[in-house]
SEDRENBA-228546 format. One line per 5 residues: number of its first residue (from 1); their letters; for each residue x, y, z of N, C-alpha, C, O. Coordinates in pm, whole numbers, plus 50000, padded with zeros to 5 digits. Atoms other than C-alpha are relative to their C-alpha. Layout:
NUM = a = X/Y/Z/X/Y/Z/X/Y/Z/X/Y/Z | ...
end
This chain:
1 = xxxxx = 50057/50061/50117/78990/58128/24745/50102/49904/49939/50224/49918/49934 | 49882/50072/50069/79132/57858/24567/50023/50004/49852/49949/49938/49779 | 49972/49965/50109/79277/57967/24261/50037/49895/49936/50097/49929/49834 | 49982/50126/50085/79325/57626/24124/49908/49991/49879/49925/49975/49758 | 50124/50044/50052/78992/57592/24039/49976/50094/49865/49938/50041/49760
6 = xxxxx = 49937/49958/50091/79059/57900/23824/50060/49945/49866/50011/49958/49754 | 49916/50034/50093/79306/57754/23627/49942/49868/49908/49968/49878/49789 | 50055/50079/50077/79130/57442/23491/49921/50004/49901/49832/50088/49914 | 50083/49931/50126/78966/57441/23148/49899/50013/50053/49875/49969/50165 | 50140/49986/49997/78632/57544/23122/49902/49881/50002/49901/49816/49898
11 = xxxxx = 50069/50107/50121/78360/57268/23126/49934/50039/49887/49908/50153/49850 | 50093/49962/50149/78176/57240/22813/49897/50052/50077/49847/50023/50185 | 50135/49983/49990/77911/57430/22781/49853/49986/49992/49764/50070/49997 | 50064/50085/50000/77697/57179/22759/49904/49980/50141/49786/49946/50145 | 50018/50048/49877/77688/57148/23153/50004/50093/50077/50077/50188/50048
16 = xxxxx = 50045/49903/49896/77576/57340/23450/50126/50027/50049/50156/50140/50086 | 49877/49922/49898/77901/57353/23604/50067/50101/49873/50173/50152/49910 | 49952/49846/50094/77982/57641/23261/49960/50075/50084/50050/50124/50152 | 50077/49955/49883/77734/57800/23495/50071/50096/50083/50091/50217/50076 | 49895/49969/49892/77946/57821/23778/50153/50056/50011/50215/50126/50090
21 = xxxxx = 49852/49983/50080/78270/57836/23605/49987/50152/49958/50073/50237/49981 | 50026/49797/50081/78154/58205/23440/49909/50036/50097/49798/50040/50044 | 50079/49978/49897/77979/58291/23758/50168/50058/50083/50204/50174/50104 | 49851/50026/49882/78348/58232/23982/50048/50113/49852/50050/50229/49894 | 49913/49970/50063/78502/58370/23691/49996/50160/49961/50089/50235/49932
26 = xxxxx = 50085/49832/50011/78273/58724/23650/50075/50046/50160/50169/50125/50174 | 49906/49917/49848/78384/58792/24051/50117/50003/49994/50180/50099/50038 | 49825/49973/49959/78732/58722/24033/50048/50095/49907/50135/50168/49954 | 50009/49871/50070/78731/58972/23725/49981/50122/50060/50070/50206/50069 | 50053/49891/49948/78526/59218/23887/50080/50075/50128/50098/50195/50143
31 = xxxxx = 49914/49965/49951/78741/59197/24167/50072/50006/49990/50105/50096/50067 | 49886/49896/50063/79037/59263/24027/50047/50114/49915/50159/50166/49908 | 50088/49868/50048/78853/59543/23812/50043/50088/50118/50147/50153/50108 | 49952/49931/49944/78840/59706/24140/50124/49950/50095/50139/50047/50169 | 49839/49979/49938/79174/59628/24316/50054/50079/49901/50075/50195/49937
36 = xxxxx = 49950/49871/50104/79312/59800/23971/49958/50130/50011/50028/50231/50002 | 50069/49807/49980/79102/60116/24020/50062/50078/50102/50089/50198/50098 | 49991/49993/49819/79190/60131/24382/50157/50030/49982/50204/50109/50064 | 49909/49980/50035/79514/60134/24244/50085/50085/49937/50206/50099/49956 | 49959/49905/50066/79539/60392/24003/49998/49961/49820/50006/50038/49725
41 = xxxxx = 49995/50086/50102/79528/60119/23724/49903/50003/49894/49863/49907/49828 | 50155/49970/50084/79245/60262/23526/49972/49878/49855/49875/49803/49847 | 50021/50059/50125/79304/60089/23159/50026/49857/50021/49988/49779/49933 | 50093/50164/49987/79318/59721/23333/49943/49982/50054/49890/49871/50057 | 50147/50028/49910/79078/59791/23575/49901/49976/49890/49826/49878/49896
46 = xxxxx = 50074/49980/50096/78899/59905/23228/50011/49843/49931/49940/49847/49831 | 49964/50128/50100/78983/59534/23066/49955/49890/50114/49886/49795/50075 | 50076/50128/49951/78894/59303/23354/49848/50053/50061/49777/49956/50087 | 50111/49971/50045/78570/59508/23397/49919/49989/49913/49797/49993/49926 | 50065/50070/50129/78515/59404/23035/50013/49866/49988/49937/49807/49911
51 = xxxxx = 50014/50163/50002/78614/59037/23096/49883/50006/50092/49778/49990/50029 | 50110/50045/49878/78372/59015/23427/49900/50025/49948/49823/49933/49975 | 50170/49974/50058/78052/59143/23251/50043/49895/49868/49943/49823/49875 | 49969/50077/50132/78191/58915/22894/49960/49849/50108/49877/49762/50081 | 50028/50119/49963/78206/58652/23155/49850/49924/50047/49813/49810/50016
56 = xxxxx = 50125/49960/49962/77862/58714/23322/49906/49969/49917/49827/49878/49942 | 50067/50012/50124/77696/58739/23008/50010/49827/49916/49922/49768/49854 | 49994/50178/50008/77842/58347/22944/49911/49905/50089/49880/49791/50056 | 50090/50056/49881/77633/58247/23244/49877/50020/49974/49791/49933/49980 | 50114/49970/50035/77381/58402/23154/49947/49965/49848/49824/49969/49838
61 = xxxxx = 50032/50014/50149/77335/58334/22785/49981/49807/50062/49877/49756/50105 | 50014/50167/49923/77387/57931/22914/49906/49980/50056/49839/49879/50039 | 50116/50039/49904/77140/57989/23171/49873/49987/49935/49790/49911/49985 | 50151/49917/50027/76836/58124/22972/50051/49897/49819/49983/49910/49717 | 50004/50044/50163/76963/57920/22634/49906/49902/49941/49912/49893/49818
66 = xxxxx = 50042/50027/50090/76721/57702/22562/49855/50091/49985/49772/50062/49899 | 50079/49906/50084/76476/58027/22582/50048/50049/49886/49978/50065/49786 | 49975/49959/50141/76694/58148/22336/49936/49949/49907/49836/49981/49842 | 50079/50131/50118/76641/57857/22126/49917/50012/49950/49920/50021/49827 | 50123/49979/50031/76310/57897/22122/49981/50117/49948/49898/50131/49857
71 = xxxxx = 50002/49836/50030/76341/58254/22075/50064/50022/49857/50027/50113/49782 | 49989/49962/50141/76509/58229/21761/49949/49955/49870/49893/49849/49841 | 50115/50032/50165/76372/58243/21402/50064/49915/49921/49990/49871/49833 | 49997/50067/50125/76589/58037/21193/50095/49870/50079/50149/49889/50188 | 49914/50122/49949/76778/57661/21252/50155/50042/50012/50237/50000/50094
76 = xxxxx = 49855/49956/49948/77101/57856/21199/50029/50106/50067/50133/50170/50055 | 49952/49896/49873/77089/58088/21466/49941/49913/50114/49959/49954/50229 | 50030/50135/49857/76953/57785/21711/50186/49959/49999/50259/49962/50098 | 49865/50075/49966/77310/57636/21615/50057/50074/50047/50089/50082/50165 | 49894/49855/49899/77504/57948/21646/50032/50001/50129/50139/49987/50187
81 = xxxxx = 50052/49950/49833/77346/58022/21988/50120/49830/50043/50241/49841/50060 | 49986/50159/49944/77438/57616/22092/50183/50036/49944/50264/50078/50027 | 49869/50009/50037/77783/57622/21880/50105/50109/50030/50213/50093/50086 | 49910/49886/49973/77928/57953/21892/50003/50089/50117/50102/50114/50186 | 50069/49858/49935/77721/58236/22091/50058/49972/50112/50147/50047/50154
86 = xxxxx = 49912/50012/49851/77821/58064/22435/50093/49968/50034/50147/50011/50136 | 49872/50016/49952/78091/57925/22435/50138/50099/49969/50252/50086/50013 | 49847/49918/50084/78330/58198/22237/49904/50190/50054/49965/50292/50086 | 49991/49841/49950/78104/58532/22332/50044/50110/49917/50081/50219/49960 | 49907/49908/50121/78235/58698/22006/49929/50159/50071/49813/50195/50089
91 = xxxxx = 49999/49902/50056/78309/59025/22047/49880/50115/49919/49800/50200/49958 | 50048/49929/50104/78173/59172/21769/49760/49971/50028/49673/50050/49991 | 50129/50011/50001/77784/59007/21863/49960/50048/50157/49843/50032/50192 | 49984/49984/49846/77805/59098/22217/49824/50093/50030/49727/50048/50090 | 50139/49928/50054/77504/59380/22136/49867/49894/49991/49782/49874/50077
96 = xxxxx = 50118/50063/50058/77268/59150/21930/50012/49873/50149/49907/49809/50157 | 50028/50152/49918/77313/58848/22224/49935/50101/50126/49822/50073/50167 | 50076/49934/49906/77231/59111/22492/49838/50053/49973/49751/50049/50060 | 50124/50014/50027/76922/59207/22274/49921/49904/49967/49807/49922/49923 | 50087/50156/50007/76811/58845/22254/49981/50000/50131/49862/49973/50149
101 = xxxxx = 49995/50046/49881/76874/58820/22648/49841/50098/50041/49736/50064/50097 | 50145/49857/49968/76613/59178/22667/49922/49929/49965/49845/49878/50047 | 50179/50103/50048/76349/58974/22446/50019/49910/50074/49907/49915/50127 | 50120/50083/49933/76307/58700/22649/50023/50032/50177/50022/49936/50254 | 50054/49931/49859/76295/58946/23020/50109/50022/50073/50097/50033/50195
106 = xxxxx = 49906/49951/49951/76624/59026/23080/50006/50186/49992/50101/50237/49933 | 49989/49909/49983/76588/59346/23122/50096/50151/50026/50083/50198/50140 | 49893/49901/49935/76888/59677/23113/50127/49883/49963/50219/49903/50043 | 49910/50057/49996/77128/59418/23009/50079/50080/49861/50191/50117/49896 | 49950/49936/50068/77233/59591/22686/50092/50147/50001/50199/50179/49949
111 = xxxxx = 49907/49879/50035/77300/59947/22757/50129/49966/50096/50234/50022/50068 | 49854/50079/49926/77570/59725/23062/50091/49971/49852/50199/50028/49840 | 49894/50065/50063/77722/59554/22757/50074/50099/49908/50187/50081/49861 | 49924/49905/50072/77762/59896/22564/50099/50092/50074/50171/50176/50022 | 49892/49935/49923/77960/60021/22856/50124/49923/50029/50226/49977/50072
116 = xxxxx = 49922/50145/49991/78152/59678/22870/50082/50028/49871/50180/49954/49866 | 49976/50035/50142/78250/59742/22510/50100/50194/50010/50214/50226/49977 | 49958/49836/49979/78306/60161/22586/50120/49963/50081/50214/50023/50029 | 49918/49987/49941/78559/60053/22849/50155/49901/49956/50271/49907/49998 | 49882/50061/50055/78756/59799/22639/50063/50028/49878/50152/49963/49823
121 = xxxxx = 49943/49929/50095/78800/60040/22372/50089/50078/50073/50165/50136/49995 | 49945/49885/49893/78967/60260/22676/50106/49866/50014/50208/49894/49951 | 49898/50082/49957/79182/59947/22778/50110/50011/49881/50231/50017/49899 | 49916/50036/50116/79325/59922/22445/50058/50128/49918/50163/50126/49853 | 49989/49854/50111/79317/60296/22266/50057/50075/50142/50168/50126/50128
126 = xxxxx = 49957/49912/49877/79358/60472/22661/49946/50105/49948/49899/50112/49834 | 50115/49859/50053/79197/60862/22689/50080/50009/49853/50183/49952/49819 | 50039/49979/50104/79140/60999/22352/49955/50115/50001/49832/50111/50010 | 50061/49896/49984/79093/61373/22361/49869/50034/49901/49760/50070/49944 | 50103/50013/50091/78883/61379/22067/49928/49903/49976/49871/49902/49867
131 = xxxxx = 50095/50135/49962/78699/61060/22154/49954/49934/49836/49843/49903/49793 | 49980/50081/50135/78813/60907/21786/49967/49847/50060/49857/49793/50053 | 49999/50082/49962/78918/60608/21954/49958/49930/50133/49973/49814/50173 | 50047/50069/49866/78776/60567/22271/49896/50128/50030/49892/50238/49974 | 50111/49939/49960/78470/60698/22458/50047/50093/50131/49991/50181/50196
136 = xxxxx = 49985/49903/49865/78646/60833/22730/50141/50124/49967/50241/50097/49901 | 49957/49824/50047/78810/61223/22696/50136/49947/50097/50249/49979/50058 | 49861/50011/49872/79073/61098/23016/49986/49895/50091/49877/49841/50075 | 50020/50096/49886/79097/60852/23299/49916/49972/50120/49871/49870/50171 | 50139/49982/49934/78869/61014/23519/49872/49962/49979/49798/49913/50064
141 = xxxxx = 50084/50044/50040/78623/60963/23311/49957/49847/49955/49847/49797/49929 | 50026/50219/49992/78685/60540/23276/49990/50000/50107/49886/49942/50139 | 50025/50025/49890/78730/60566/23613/49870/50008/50061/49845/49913/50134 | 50133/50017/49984/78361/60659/23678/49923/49979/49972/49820/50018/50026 | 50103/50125/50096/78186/60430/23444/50046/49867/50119/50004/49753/50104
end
């Protein structure tokens, strides 16, 4: 693979090649998700498992955006979606954009992004016997999510 291609900014998301760009960019995550596992590397397997679906979800939100568009109720969540939602992926909306993706026939994409979100609380907090800070009790248990 040529990891060049990697390294160059993103295009805007304006343009099909975002597309492709968070498409290339979800596998090379995913696969290094598992090379880390494979490894023993649980809590960055756990973190580029949460980039590769974050990235995924960029492709996908791009792909299906001007259903969004249509799909939403007010002029400032059309911009959002257009200004913010795809190109930055916040965090914190990750939920509500996966339940916009469900309404218009995406289907099972949400309870993915709440495990996307379960495993990058594990990257960052690691097990948690009392599952304060993270969802997972030990490593075993990130490891088989």
């Amino acid at each position: 693979m040529n990891t060049e291609t990697l390294e160059k900014p993103l295009p805007k998301p304006t343009t099909e090649d975002y597309i492709n760009a968070r498409l290339l960019e979800a596998l090379v995550e995913a696969g290094l998700a598992l090379r880390f596992l494979n490894e023993g590397l649980v809590r960055n397997a756990a973190g580029k498992a949460f980039q590769a679906w974050r990235a995924l979800l960029a492709a996908l939100l791009r792909l299906e955006l001007d259903k969004l568009i249509q799909a939403a109720k007010t002029e400032d969540e059309r911009k959002w979606l257009m200004e913010r939602a795809v190109p930055r992926i916040p965090m914190s909306r990750m939920k509500a954009l996966s339940q916009m993706l469900e309404e218009i026939g995406h289907q099972g994409i949400l309870p993915w992004t709440a495990v996307a979100l379960d495993l990058h609380d594990y990257q960052y907090n690691g097990p948690d016997p009392d599952m304060a800070m993270s969802k997972y009790r030990n490593r075993e248990e990130a490891a088989t999510t």
